[in-house]
N, C-alpha and C positions, 0 to 999 in steps of 0.2 A: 643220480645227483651229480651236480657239477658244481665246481667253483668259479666265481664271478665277481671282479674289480667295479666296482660303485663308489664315486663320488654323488654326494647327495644334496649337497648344498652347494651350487651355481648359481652365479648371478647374472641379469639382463641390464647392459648399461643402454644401449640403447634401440628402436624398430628398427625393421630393418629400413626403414626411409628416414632413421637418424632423429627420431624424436625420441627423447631422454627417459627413462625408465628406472633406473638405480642411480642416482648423483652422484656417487663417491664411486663409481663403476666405470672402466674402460669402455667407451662409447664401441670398439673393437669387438665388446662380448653381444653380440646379438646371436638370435635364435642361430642360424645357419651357421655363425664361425663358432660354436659353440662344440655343436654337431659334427664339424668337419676334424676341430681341433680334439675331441674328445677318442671318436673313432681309431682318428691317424694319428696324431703324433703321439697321445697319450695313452692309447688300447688300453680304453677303459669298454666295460662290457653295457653298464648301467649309469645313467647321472640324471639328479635329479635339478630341475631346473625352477627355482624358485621365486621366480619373480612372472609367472606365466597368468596370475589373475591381472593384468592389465589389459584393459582392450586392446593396448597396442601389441603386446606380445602375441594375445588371442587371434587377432588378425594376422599376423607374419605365420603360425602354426595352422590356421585353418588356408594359406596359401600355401604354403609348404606341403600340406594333406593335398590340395587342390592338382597343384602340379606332380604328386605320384613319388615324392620325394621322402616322402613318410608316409606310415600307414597304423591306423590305430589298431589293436589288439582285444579279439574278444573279451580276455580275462582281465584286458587294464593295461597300460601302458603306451606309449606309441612306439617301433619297429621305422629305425633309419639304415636301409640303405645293407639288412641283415648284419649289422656290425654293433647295432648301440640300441638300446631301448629305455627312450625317455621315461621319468617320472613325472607325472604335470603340479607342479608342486605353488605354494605361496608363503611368503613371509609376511605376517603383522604382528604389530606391536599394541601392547596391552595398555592401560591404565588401570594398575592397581588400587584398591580402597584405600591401602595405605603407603600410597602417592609413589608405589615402585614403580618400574617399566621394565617391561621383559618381550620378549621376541622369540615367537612361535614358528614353527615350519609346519606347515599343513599338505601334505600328498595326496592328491584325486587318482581314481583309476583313470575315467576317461573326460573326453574334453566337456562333453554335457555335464556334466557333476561342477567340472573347474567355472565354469560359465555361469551355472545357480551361486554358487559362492560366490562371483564377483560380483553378480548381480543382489547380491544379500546386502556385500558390503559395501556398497556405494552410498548405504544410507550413513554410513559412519566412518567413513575414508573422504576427505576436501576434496582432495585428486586421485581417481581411483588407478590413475594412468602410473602412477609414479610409486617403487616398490617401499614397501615398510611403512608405509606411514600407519601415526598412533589412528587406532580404530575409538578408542574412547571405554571400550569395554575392557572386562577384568577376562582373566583368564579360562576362569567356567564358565564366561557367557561366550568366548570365541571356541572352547572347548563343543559348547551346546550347536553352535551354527556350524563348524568342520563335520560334528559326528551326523550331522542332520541333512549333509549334502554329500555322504559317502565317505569321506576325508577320513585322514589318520592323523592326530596334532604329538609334534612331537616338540618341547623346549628346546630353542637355537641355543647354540654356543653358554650353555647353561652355569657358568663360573665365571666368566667376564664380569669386569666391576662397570660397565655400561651397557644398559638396558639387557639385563638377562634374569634368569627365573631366581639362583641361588647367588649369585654377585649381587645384585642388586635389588630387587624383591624381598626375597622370602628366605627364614630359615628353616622351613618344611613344606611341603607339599599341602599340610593341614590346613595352611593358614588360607589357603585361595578354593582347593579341591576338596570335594567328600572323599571317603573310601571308595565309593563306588565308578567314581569322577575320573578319578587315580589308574585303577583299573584300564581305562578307555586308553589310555596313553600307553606306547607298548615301545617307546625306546626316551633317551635322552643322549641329545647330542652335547658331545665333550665340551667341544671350542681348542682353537689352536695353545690356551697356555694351560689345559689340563690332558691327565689320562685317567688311566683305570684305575691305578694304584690312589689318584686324589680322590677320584669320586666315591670309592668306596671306603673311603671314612664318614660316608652316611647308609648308618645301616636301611634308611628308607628306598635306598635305588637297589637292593639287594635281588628285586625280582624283575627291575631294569634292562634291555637291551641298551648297552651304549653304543654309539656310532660317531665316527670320528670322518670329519668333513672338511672341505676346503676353505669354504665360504670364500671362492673367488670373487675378486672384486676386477681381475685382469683374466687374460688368455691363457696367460703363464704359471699363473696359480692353479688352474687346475690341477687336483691330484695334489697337492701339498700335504693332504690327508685321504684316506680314503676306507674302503673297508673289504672285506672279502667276505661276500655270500655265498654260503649254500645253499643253492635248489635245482631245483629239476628243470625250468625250464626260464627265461628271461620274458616276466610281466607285473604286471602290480600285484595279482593274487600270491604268488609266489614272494615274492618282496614282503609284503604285508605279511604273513607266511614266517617269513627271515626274523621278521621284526619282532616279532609274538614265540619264536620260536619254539613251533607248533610242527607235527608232523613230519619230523626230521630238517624241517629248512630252519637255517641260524645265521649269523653273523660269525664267520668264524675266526678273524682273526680282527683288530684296529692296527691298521698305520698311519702313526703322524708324529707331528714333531715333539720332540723332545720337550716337555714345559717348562723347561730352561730357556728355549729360543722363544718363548713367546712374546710377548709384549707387553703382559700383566703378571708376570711369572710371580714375582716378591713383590711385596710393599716400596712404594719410590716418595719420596719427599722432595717434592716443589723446589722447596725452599735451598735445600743441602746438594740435591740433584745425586740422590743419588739411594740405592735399593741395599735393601737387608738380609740377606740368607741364614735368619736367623733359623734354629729348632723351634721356635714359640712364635705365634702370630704377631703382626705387627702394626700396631693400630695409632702408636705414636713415634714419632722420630727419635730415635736415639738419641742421635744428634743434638737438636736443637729443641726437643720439646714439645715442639708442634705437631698439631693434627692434620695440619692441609697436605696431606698422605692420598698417591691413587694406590688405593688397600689392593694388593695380590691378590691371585686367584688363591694359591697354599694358603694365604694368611687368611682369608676370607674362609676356605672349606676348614681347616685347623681351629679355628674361633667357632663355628656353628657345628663341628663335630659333633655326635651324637657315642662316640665310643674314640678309645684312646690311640689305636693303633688303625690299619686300612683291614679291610679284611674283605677278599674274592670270595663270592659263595662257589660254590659244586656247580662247573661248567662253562665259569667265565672265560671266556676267550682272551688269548694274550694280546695283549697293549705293547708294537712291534715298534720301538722309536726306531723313526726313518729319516733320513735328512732328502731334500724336493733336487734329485740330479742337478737343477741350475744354480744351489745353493754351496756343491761340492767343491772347494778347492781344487781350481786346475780344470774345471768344466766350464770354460766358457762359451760362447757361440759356434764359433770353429768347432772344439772339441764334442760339443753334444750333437750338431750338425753330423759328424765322422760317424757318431756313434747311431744316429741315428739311421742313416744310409744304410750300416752294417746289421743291426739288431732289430730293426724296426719302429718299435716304437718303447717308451719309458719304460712300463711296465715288463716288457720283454728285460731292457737291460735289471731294473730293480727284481726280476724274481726268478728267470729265465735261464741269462747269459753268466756261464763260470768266468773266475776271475781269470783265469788265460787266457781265454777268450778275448776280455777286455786290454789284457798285455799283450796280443797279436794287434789291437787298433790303435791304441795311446799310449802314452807316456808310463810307464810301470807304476810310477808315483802316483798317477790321479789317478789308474783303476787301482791301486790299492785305498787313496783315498774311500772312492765308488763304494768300495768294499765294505772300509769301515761306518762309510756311513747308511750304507742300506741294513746293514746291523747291530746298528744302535748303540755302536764303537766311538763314535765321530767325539775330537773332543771338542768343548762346549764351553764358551762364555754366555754367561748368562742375561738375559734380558729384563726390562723393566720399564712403568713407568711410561708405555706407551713407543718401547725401542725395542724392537726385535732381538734376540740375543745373534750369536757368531759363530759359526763353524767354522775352527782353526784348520790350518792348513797342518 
């Protein structure tokens, strides 16, 4: 068995002949610079790319296969270049019965599986070109078409108070899923303003993989979250494998950001402009009274609690707060440039490279920064409200 760096939530802003794919996405992220920047600057092993039911996307990955550039994988996956092996993955969005919205990620082994899917969902996608859009279906009828074309469906960024399975949705799994429904799902993804510790204040995710993601929307966000696999070999059976942790393959560690830097961290009021770190959920303004409140991720998991305190079951893996190297005080473009020349790539400096090492390149101060913040030392203003929090210098 080996261990293996996976980002699993990437996004396509645009084909590669520049027709639009994710709107709110770096037209920069297309399939190739994807590829290139995942390998090299970021040596990541696995990333899953989820916005690849697009015919547009379909088309730049069946060129890329065409041209000898990639090659698909018996067991699932595609193989770039012996350095990265894709996941072929999709994002849509739900309409609930009772009128929530939430956003699934869906993983295919091979390109034939991803291709019946898109061709499923065209009856229920306007624009099938363009990522996320609402499908019109509830959550076990996209559950039913993923498991029926191979796919794994796992809930996107599942604590966001916009369009996600437990921010905005649901306060259990019961309300959309049968037990048996439930089962089929074999991880949930965090989102950038949760971890381990929030999500197990439901004891429903107790038999849960979680997985902790980027959901780049840029080149540079890759890897702001990520996860570390164990398996024996890089493809989708093994991944899927990881997920189900089955046969010795697991998810063994989550890195990502601190859910103080998130965006949704506490409850933020409109009005007052301004967020509440209270103990106790936060559903009305302190302040002034009012409800025009965007509800935190805490205050949202803390109100739907199902038990008083978090509690990891036997074998959860640690939730590693990391700070994303271009977020670190003192690492600017020069400086991670230096670093990069010398180490190679991210993952080299975040898990690799000793802190002397980093004090033979740069400034003593920003590799100790480096330090503190690839171990979850870094200190922390917090976020809200749709504003990222701040690593102090």
């Amino acid at each position: 068995m080996e261990n293996y760096f996976a980002d699993l939530h990437i996004h396509i802003g645009a084909g590669e002949k520049g027709e639009p794919v994710k709107i709110t996405a770096s037209r920069q992220l297309n399939f190739a610079n994807i590829l290139e920047e995942s390998a090299g600057r970021k040596g990541l092993d696995m990333v899953g790319i989820i916005d690849c039911a697009s015919p547009v996307v379909i088309r730049d990955i069946e060129n890329l296969l065409a041209r000898g550039e990639m090659v698909e994988l018996p067991e699932g996956g595609i193989k770039y270049h012996d350095h990265l092996v894709v996941i072929l993955g999709a994002e849509v969005e739900s309409r609930e019965e009772n009128g929530g919205q939430a956003h699934y990620l869906a993983y295919f082994p091979h390109l034939e599986e991803l291709k019946e899917f898109s061709d499923i969902m065209k009856q229920y996608i306007t624009n099938i070109n363009l990522s996320s859009q609402s499908t019109g279906l509830n959550g076990g009828q996209i559950l039913q078409i993923v498991d029926s074309t191979g796919g794994i469906l796992v809930p996107a960024h599942a604590f966001t108070p916009h369009k996600s399975f437990y921010g905005r949705s649901f306060t259990s799994y019961r309300e959309v899923f049968s037990a048996e429904e439930w089962k089929k799902i074999p991880a949930i993804e965090l989102g950038l303003s949760a971890d381990t510790e929030l999500a197990d204040y439901l004891a429903e995710l107790r038999d849960k993989t979680f997985i902790s993601n980027s959901d780049a929307h840029s080149l540079g966000k890759i890897a702001r979250e990520y996860n570390q696999l164990r398996m024996e070999k890089l493809n989708f059976k093994e991944f899927k494998l990881a997920l189900e942790g089955k046969a010795g393959r697991e998810v063994v560690s989550n890195y990502g950001l601190d859910p103080r830097l998130g965006k949704y961290h506490r409850s933020y009021c409109l009005q007052c402009e301004e967020s509440f770190p209270l103990n106790s959920p936060v559903y009305t303004c302190p302040l002034c009274g009012k409800e025009d409140l965007i509800i935190g991720v805490k205050d949202r998991i803390l109100k739907i609690a199902d038990r008083d305190k978090s509690e990891s079951p036997e074998g959860r893996p640690p939730y590693i707060h990391q700070v994303p190297l271009t977020d670190v005080p003192g690492v600017g473009s020069k400086t991670l440039k230096l670093l990069l020349e010398n180490f190679g790539t991210e993952m080299n400096i975040l898990h690799r490279v000793e802190i002397d090492e980093l004090k033979s390149i740069v400034n003593p101060r920003v590799a100790e920064n480096i330090a503190r913040a690839r171990s979850g030392k870094a200190e922390i203003k917090p976020g809200g409200g749709g504003i990222y929090g701040k690593v102090m210098g």
